[in-house]
C-alpha angles and dihedrals in degrees: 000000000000117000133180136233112237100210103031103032089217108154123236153197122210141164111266080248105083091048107141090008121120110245130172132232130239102207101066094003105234128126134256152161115286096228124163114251126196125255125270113234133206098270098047085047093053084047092058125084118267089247089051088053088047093060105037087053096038095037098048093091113122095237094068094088128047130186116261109227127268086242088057084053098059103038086060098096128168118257113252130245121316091022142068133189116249077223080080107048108173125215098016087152094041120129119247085243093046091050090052099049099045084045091045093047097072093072103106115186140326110318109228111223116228109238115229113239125230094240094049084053090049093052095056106040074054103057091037081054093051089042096050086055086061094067090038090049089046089047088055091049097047078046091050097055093044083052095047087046084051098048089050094052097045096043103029100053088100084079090077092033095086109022119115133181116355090343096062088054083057081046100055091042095051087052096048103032091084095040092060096034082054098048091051094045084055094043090047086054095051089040090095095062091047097054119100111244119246121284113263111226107226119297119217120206139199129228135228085230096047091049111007083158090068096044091053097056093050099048080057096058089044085049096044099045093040094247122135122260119256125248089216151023116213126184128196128159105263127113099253151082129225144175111192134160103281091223106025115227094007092053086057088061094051093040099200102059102105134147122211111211114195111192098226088227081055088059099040094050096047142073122244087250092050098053088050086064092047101050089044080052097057092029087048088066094071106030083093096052102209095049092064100041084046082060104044092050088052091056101042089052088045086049092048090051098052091056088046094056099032107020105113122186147157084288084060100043093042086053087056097040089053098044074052122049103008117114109294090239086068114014086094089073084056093054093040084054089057094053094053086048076050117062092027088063088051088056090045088044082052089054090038090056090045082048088064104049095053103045082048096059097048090041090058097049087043090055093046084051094047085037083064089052092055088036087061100044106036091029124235093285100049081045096057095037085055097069090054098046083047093056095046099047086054085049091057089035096059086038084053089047088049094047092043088051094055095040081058102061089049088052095261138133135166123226088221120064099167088041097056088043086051096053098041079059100049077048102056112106117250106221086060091034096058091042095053091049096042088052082050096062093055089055110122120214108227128224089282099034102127094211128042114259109266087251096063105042091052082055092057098054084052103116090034120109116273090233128050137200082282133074139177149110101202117102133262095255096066077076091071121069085190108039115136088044091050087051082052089055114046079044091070099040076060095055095042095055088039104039111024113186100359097066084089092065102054129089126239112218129180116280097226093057085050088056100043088048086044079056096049086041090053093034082053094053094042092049096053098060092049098047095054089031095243093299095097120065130157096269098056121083120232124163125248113207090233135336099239124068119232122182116253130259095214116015096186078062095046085052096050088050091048083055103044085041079055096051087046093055099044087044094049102036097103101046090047096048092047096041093049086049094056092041099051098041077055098052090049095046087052083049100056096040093051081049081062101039089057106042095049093063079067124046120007117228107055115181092243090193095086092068123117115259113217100253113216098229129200097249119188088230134018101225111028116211100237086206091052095049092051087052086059100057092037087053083048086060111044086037093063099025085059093044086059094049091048087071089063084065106096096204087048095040093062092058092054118090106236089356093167094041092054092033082050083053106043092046093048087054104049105080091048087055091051087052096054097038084056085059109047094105093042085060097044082069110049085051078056100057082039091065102051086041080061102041094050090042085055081055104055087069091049100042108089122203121003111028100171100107087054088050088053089044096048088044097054090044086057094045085063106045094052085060088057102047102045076052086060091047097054091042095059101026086100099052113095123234108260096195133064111287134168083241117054097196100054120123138212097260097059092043089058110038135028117242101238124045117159124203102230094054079074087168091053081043091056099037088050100044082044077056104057095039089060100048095040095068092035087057094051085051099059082048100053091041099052076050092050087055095052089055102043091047087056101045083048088049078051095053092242120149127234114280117253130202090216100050115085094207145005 
């Protein structure tokens, strides 16, 4: 029979047999529902493109699709109430025409406009009152030092009247000394509105004629709440949703010149409904004009003040430079200077916290006021479903970020950044999921907090309907006749602006596949601490048997050698875990105090606080048994070493789920794990150079006068450890990645360190050396934990139970 990709439209030919079964393509590797498709017949052929007939004729070969396990299947689940997967878009063949009416049919109704009471209006002509003061206080103050500056040189130039020889050159720079410090300390206070503002990455922008469906929509709300309608839609990848003034002070004149931004994950983690509130919310803010440019004004002069306070440049680094290292006779004036910068910047700090305040009060009351315009559109319930939808689909969106920043390093990217955000929040488990929201609602905003606490605004939309004007399940991204394509492109804004020039260099791989290797990742770790019962982690040494897997000559004995490993463990556990805490306190106690001994030969005065106290830790038991303790890392061994070779077992092997596919990993692990496990003095080591590359770094800020001796001291220390780490580059350069990479042949030595690193860049040195050690044990970790699954699918082959702390034997 022929089917059809839908994503990629790419035509196939498959066996019967894989009729209503979900396959994959292998063309962009997603998933998809095996359906008969007709036919396509000459004439259709002839009216495709010539790239669209390549693919249909060279494509239609039975291996293209392959079946996507039972277990996929069933960890597909269907998002819960108040979200939907993107994996699901729905109407991607809809008509433009279809699309609008099944979207416009969800207004329900005429919206109600709150009415803005006069209260709420008082209060904020007073604060803007009380806010427009700041910028007139901070004007007087910037006045009063020029006329202080003015009063000095006009009263105080009989310093100089009467001065003659060495005493007349005091004399001059007594009288000019405040009048500098004082310029500088004006210019320093100005220097906000000099600076040029940040570079914009690029912004990308939507048209009425790509998706005249979301326009639409939009131009109804801005009907229905009284705002005026925006000049333009951008879109960006951030989980968030915003209406400004297009073109800042200038759009304030004209009053009706505003931009709405949608973050795509925004679109892809809410309902239809909820994105109407949303939308009336933003748009509610400037249905009563003079709230929103209020607004606007009190964030602008809170901004400014914040540069005004934190912003450091090259006028702040040339003022210290100059107090520093110009010639002693004048570099008082400099220092002088500072202190002027310097004070000036606490009373600003004082406005800028007033500011605040301010601005924190009226935003909060502006936010109740927009919250009754999505009350009314989206209804109470869709209101109080949408701060939970918000914060799970941020939750997706920093795993994403977390996923997307270890698939880099590997050479990796996705092509669907909200996509991938989307999944990793369908993904998240519930149980975790509902107790982090539900601590999220008890959240308090604090005096200076810009927006209400969850809880409260929820409260006040109490006594409203549970519906609204506004009415429909289907999910925001029905909105978007171009959808997928729009989440691409914001995407690659992303990786231009984050990436540059190296962005060409990366590959792009299917986002479901990400997602299904992020759950074996997370399945791996988990199971690593469950398997050794939290006692083993990547840092700590235990010994495998061998590094290869044999089958094994009698199974009922390897069995029997799985369940007595077992017994060991659960006997010795205690004495290991509190045996390795008191070790390894020791052993940094015996650190920090060589990073003193040593220092200290050189330079005299050492800052003792950073040493490590002994911690009197909670030991399971007060004197570990050192002989026990070993027993419990050898049993770990043998215990996970046998599981693997169990897999070998072909009686044993059929009742294990996936049992090739976990004996592949685990072999193809193993010799980068005996490679890292080779190493794990040598890097001891080299953590231990680190950290007296560290300890006498914290010092060159401390040592006063001649450093000379530190810097000798920093350099030689980096000396070293660029010998020790090129050492762990050659080491591993042979062994094989056992993991996906863009470059197949890359080995663990160039994943793990960079090929130059030269002695004298010591902060590329440290950051380098921070690096490896990181990965290192990271890696060790993947490889332990594709090992760990291995084991626990054969002991529950095995019907063994998971191992408990608590249980003395299985």
């Amino acid at each position: 029979m022929q089917i059809q990709c839908e994503h990629c439209q790419a035509t196939f030919k498959v066996a019967d047999e894989y009729a209503g079964k979900r396959v994959k393509c292998s063309k962009c590797q997603q998933p998809f529902l095996a359906e008969v498709k007709e036919a396509v017949s000459a004439s259709e052929m002839e009216s495709q493109p010539a790239m669209k007939r390549k693919l249909v004729t060279d494509q239609a070969v039975p291996v293209a699709a392959t079946v996507v396990s039972q277990g996929k299947q069933e960890r597909d689940h269907q998002p819960s109430s108040g979200q939907h997967s993107s994996r699901q878009q729905p109407g991607s063949q809809w008509s433009v025409q279809q699309r609008q009416a099944k979207v416009m049919a969800g207004f329900r109704g005429k919206f109600q406009r709150p009415k803005t009471s006069f209260s709420y209006r008082l209060g904020m002509t007073a604060a803007m009152g009380a806010m427009l003061l700041l910028p007139m206080l901070y004007m007087c103050f910037v006045v009063g030092i020029a006329w202080l500056v003015w009063l000095h040189l006009a009263n105080n130039w009989v310093l100089i009247q009467h001065a003659r020889g060495r005493g007349l050159l005091v004399a001059v720079m007594l009288y000019i000394a405040p009048a500098v410090a004082g310029v500088i300390a004006i210019v320093f206070m100005f220097k906000p509105l000099l600076a040029k503002p940040a570079k914009q990455g690029r912004i990308r922008s939507l048209t009425p004629q790509g998706e005249p469906v979301l326009f639409e929509f939009v131009k109804r709300i801005c009907d229905e709440v009284g705002a005026p309608i925006p000049k333009r839609i951008d879109i960006n990848n951030e989980v968030n949703a915003s209406a400004s003034f297009r073109a800042g002070w200038w759009s304030i004149v004209r009053g009706n010149d505003l931009v709405l931004t949608l973050g795509m994950p925004l679109l892809s983690g809410l309902t239809l409904q909820q994105l109407a509130g949303v939308i009336a919310h933003e748009f509610g803010h400037f249905s009563q004009g003079a709230g929103m440019r209020v607004s606007y004004v009190l964030r602008s002069i809170s901004h400014w003040f914040v540069r005004a306070v934190y912003e450091r440049d090259s006028w702040d680094e040339w003022l210290e430079s100059m107090s520093q290292e110009a010639d002693g006779r004048f570099s008082w004036i400099f220092w002088l200077a500072r202190l002027a910068v310097w004070l000036s910047r606490r009373f600003l700090w004082v406005l800028m916290y007033i500011g605040y305040m301010l601005t924190g009060i009226i935003q909060k009351q502006m936010e109740y006021d927009a919250d009754r315009y999505e009350v009314g559109m989206a209804g109470k319930l869709a209101f109080a479903s949408t701060f939970r939808s918000l914060r799970t689909a941020a939750i997706g969106y920093e795993q994403a970020m977390g996923t997307l920043s270890r698939i880099a390093s590997e050479g990796r990217v996705v092509a669907d950044l909200p996509k991938l955000a989307t999944m990793h929040a369908d993904n998240l488990p519930k149980d975790k999921l509902n107790d982090f929201l539900d601590q999220s609602m008890k959240v308090k905003a604090n005096f200076f907090d810009s927006h209400p606490c969850d809880n409260d605004r929820i409260a006040a939309a109490a006594n409203a309907p549970d519906q609204g004007v506004f009415q429909s399940q289907l999910p925001a991204s029905a909105l978007m006749q171009h959808f997928e394509a729009s989440c691409m492109g914001v995407t690659k804004d992303d990786y231009e602006q984050a990436f540059g020039q190296k962005l060409a260099k990366l590959k792009v791989v299917a986002t479901e596949s990400v997602i299904e290797e992020q759950s074996r990742e997370d399945a791996g770790w988990e199971s690593l601490g469950r398997f050794f019962m939290g006692a083993i982690a990547p840092t700590r040494e235990f010994p495998l048997p061998h590094y290869q897997l044999f089958q094994p000559s009698d199974s009922d004995q390897a069995c029997k050698l799985v369940t007595k490993a077992r017994q060991t463990m659960a006997q010795t556990i205690d004495h290991y875990s509190s045996y390795m805490q008191l070790q390894e306190q020791a052993y940094e106690q015996r650190q920090s105090q060589d990073y003193i001994n040593r220092l200290q030969r050189k330079i005299s005065k050492v800052d003792t606080s950073a040493a490590v106290q002994k911690n009197e830790q909670q030991l399971a038991i007060s004197d570990p048994d050192p002989a026990m303790a070993m027993k419990f890392s050898k049993a770990c061994g043998i215990r996970l070493h046998t599981c693997c070779c169990l897999l070998k077992d072909t009686a044993i092997a059929g009742r294990v789920p996936k049992a090739s596919e976990l004996l592949h990993d685990a072999i193809s692990v193993l010799p980068t794990l005996h490679a890292l496990d080779a190493q794990l003095l040598p890097m001891r080591d080299l953590e231990k150079r680190f950290g007296y590359l560290v300890f006498c770094f914290g010092h060159l800020e401390k040592v006063k006068g001649d450093q000379t001796t530190l810097v000798t001291e920093v350099m030689d220390v980096s000396k070293n450890l660029v010998g020790t780490y090129s050492e762990f580059r050659r080491t591993l350069l042979g062994i094989p990645y056992p993991f996906e990479h863009a470059d197949a042949s890359v080995t663990v030595g160039e994943f793990l360190t960079t090929e130059i690193l030269v002695a004298e860049e010591v902060g590329n040195v440290a950051e380098a050396c921070s690096s490896l050690i990181s990965e290192f044990y990271t890696l060790r970790g993947r490889c332990l934990g594709k090992l760990v699954l291995a084991a626990e699918s054969v002991e529950k082959a095995l019907g063994l139970p998971l191992l408990e702390r608590s249980q003395p034997t299985t």
